[in-house]
N, C-alpha and C positions, 0 to 999 in steps of 0.2 A: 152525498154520494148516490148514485144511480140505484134503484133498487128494482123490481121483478116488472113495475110499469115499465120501464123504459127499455124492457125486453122484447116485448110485445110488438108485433110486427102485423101485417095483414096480408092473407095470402094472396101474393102476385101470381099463382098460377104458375109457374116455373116448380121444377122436382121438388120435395121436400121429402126428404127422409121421416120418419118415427122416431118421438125417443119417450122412454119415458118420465111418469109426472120427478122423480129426483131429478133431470135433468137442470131444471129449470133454477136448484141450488145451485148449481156447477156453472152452469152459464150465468147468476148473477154474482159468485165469487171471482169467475172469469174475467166477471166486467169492471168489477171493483180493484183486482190488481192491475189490470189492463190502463187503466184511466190512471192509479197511482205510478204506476212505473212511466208508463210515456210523459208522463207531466216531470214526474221529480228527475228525470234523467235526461230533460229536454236539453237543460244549458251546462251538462257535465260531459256530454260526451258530444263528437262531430257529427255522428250517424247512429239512429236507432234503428234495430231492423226486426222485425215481427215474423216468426217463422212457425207453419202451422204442418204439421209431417203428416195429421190424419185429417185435411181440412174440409170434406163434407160437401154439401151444397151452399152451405150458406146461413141456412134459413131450417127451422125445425119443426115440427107439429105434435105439440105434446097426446100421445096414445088416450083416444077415445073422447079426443076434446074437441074444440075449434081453434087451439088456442097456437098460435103461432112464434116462435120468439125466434130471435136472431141468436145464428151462431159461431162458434168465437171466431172465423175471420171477420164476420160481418161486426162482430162485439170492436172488435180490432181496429176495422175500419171506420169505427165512430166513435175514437175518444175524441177527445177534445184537442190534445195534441196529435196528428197522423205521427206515423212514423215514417221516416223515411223510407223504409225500401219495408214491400211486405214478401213475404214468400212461401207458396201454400203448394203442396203437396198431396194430390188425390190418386187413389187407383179406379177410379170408377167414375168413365167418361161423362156419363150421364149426369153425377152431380158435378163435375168438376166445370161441365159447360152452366151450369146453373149459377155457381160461384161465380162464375166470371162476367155471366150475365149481370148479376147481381154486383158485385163491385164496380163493374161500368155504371153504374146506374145511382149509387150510394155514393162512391167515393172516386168520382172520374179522376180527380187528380194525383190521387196514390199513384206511387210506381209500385206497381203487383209483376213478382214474377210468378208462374203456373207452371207446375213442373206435375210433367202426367205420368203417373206409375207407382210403384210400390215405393215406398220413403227409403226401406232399407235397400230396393237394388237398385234406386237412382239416388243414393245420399251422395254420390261425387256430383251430379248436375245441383242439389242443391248445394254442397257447399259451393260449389265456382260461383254460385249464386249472390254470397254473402259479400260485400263489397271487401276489397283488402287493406287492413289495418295501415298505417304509415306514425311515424312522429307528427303528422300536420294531421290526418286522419283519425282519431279514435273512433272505435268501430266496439257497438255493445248488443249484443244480439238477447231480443226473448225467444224461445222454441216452447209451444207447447204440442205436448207429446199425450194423445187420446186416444188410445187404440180399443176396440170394440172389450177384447180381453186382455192379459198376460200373454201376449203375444208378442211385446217390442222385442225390437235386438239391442240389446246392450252395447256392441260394437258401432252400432247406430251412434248411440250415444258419445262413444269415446271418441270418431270420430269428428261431432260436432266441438266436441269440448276442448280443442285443438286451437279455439278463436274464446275471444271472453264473451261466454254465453249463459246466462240464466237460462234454469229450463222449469215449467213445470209442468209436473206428470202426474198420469192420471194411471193408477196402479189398480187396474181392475181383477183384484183379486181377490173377492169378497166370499159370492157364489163360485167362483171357477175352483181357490181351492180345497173348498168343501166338496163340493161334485166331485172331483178330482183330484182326491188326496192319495188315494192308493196307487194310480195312474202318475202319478208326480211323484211319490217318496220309495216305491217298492218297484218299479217300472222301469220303461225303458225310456221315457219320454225326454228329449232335451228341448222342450219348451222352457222351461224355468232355467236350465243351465243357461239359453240363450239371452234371456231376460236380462238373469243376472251378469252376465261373464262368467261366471265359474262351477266348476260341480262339487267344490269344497260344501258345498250349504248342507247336503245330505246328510256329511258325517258330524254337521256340528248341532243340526235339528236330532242328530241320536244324542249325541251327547248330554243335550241341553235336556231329552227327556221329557220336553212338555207334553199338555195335552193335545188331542188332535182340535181343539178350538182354539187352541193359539198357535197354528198352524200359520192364518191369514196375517197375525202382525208379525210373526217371528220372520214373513219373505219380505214383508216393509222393512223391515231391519235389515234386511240383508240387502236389499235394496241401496237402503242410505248406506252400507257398507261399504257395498261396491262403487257410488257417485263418490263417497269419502276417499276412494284409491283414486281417481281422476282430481284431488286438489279442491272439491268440494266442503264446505262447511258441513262439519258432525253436529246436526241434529236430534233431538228426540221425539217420540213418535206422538207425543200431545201437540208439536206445532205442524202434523198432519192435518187437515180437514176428515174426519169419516163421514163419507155421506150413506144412509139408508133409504131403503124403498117404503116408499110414501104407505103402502098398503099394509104390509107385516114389520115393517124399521128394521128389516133384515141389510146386516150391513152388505153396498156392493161394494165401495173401493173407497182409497184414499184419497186425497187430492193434494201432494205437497210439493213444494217449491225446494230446488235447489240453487246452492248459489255461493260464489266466494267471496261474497260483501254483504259485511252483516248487515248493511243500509234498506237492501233488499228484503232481509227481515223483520228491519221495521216498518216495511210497506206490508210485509205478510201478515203480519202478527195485527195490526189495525184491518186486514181482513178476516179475521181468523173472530173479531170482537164482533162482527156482525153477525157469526154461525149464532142455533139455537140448539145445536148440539152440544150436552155437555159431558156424556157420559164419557167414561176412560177410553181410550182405543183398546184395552185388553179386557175389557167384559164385554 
């Protein structure tokens, strides 16, 4: 399977964002489910369709280095099997003309559609996006979902889930709600009600009485709660991914898949064997 060489890319001089050095776990976990799911779902399904909601420029430069790696559309656009239709969603012109520059260039034969604006207040132009199911059609969509913070909208989601789609999300809520746990639990804030779908979480984070460090897995739970009311497989929080920052191993965020076929779990769980993280997610 692919590993962090075949990330590595060289700068073509088109935009490139910053990310930092953890990225570069996330983008070769990326790569490795990417490559297993388009392959193992080639000859199960009529149509695959690769859906990217935060998709970036393309192309990444990890902070303070020279080092360049491709990002997960471009990850996307170079398995081994294409997928049939891909569909990438940016707010921000400037990288999304780079994306595209850059898939012309990599993968001229993909059918890419480009949908410009914010994922939640154009998720109707993606869905009309995703080709429509038939008995002679099966239609199986991946979405991955990578927002800067704790900012998704969960109706984003329940949306999508309306078509059979695996999703995997990237729950960045490591730093956000330590910074911001007063601001979240005793506040006025509905970022997290919006996350989640609901403002039940509050009363049951009093109940439950933990501490304020098990804050950040108690909202991954509630997370997988809320995917669980959309018909979602109930998982637990060890077949999350937790990635840390390279410098202090301070955890940012989760990385885990949801999905209603356990089959999808066995493609996760074979990438979950290549982490070298083993600690708990609740220490």
């Amino acid at each position: 399977m692919a590993g962090s060489e075949n990330l590595r890319v060289d700068n073509d001089g088109l935009v490139t964002p910053e990310v930092g050095g953890w990225a570069e776990t996330k983008y070769r976990l990326l790569a490795l489910y990417s490559e297993l799911f388009s392959t193992g779902m080639k000859n199960k399904w009529d149509q695959r369709v690769y859906i990217d909601l935060y998709a970036g420029a393309g192309y990444s430069r990890v902070q303070e280095t020279s080092r360049f790696l491709k990002g997960s559309p471009v990850i996307a656009l170079t398995v081994t099997h294409l997928f049939d239709k891909y569909i990438f969603c940016e707010e921000d012109k400037d990288l999304l003309d780079a994306l595209e520059a850059r898939a012309g260039r990599i993968a001229p034969q993909a059918n890419v559609a480009y949908v410009a604006g914010n994922c939640d207040a154009e998720i109707e132009r993606i869905y009309k996006e995703i080709p429509k199911a038939s008995s002679t059609n099966r239609v199986l969509s991946l979405c991955l979902v990578d927002p800067f913070d704790f900012g998704l909208k969960f109706e984003t989601m329940r949306r999508l889930s309306t078509v059979f789609i695996d999703f995997v999300v990237l729950l960045a809520i490591g730093m956000d709600a330590n910074r911001n746990y007063e601001h979240y639990v005793e506040g006025n804030s509905t970022k997290i009600d919006e996350a989640l779908g609901n403002t039940e979480w509050r009363e049951r984070w009093k109940v439950v009485g933990l501490r304020r460090s098990d804050f950040r897995p108690f909202l991954a739970d509630e997370f997988c709660r809320s995917m669980e009311s959309l018909g979602y497989l109930k998982k637990p929080l060890h077949r999350m991914k937790l990635v840390r920052s390279v410098e202090k191993n301070l955890p940012l965020y989760y990385l885990a898949l949801f999905s209603r076929s356990e089959t999808a779990f066995k493609f996760w769980d074979d990438v979950l064997k290549y982490s070298t993280d083993q600690k708990n997610l609740w220490d």
